[in-house]
N, C-alpha and C positions, 0 to 999 in steps of 0.2 A: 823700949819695947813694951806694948801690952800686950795679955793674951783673955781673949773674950769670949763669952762663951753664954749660951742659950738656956741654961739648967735642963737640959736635956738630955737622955742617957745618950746619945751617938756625940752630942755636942760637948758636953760637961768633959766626956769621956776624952774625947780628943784633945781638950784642952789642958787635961789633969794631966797627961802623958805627955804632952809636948810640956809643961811645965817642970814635970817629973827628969824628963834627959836632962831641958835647959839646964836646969839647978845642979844636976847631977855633974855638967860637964862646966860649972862654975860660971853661967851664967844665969842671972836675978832679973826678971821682969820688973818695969818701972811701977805697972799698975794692972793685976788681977780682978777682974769684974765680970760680971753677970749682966745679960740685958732680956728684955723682956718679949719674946717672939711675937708676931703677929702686928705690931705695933705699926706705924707708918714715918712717925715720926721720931729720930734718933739726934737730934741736934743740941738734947744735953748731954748724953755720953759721947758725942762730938767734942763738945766743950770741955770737958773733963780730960780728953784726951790730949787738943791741943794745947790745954793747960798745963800738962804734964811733958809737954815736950816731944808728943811720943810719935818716931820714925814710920815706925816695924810695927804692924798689929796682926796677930795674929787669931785667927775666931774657930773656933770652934762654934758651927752650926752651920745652917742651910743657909742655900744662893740668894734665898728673899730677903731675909734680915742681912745677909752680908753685903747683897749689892745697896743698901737702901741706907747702910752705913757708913759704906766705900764714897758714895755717893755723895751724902752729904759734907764729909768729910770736906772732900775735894771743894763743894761748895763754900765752906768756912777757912777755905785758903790753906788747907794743910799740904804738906807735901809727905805724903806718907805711901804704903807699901802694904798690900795685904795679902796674906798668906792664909790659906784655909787647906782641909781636907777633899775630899773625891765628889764631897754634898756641892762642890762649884764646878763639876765636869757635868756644866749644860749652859746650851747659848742662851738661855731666857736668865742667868748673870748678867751675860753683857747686854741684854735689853732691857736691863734695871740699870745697868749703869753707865752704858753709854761710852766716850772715850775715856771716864774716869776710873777705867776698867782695865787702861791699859797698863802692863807691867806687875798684875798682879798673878801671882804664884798660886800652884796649888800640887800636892800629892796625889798622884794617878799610878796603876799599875801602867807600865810598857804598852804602848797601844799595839793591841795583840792583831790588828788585820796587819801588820807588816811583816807576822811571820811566817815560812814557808811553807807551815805546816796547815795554818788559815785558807793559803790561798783559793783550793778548790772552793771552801763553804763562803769565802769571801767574793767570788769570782759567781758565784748561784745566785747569794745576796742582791748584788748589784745589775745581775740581769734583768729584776721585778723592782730594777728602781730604789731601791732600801740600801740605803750606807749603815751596815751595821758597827755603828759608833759606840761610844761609852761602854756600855755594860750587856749590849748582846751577845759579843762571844763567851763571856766567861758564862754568860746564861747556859750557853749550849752546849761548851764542856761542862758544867754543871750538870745537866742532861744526861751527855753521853757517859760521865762516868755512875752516875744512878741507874742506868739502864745497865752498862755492863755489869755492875755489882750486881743487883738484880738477877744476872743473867747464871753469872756465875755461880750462886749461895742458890739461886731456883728459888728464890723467896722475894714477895714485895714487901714484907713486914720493915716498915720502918726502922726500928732496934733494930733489927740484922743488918739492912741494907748500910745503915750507918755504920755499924763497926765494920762490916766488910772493908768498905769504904776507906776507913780507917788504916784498917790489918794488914789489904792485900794490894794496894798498889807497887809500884807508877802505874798510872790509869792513861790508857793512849786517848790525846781528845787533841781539839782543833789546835786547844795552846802548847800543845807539846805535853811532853810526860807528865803529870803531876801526882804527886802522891801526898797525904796527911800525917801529923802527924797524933799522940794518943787523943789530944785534945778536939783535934780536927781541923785545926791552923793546917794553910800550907806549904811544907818542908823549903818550899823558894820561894820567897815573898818578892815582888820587882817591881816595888813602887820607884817612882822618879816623879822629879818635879816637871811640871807644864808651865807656859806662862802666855797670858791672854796678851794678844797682839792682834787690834786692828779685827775686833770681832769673832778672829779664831781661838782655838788654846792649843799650841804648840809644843812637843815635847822639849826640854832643854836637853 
């Protein structure tokens, strides 16, 4: 297994911590590496890769450098597996990579239009033609529960509206209850894994 990563704070980040459990849970990556973003061409860290034998890679960073990796990959005959974060929950991945695209993994929260409490604001969406996909409902519970703190403290002062935010939930919005906790993490996290098939990304 390798785990790769962009030297970027979202990317390094993601990769520190998936290395951080693996180890923790007594699993050692074959080859820890850096690669360099914006680039087009990836076919010496290809080679370094299939040098090392390597299945599993795991990348920390965005859908450009990973599809352009995945990519080449496949074109230097590997048979390998990549695994990323929520920076690969978008179709312009698979049109970097084509069907060498298929079977690769990634961490998503729960896709929040299938639950019952979406349905009205999801059911409005799609009337004006708009699938609200990836990251628009959490946008709008994000919304809704700023506006109710707001409402409630009768303050827009950001300091406040954030610890409200904080202090006084569960917060009623389209994803269901959510509440913070002091840091502002939230108290139910529900990621799950996705896996691209045949152009879509599919919850597993």
């Amino acid at each position: 297994m390798a785990i790769l990563h962009d030297n970027q704070a979202y990317g390094k980040g993601l990769a520190d911590e998936t290395k951080k459990a693996l180890n923790a849970n007594g699993v050692t990556e074959t080859l820890y590496a850096a690669y360099t973003p914006g680039e087009r061409d990836y076919n010496a860290l290809v080679s370094r890769l299939k040098g090392a034998g390597i299945e599993v890679m795991y990348i920390g960073g965005y859908y450009t450098e990973a599809g352009l990796i995945l990519r080449q990959a496949k074109e230097q005959g590997m048979a390998v597996t990549m695994i990323g974060g929520d920076a690969l929950v978008t179709k312009d991945f698979w049109q970097i990579t084509g069907a060498a695209g298929e079977g690769s993994l990634m961490t998503f929260s729960a896709d929040p239009r299938k639950r019952p409490s979406a349905a009205a604001v999801v059911a409005s969406f799609k009337a004006k033609n708009i699938d609200p996909e990836g990251y628009v409902l959490y946008t709008y519970a994000a919304i809704e529960i700023w506006a109710a703190a707001a409402a409630k403290i009768n303050s827009v002062d950001p300091k406040k509206v954030a610890e409200a935010m904080k202090a006084q939930g569960p917060w009623t919005t389209v994803l269901g209850p959510v509440s913070f906790d002091r840091k502002g993490d939230v108290t139910v996290p529900d990621y799950v894994f996705y896996v691209w098939k045949n152009g879509e990304y599919l919850e597993v």
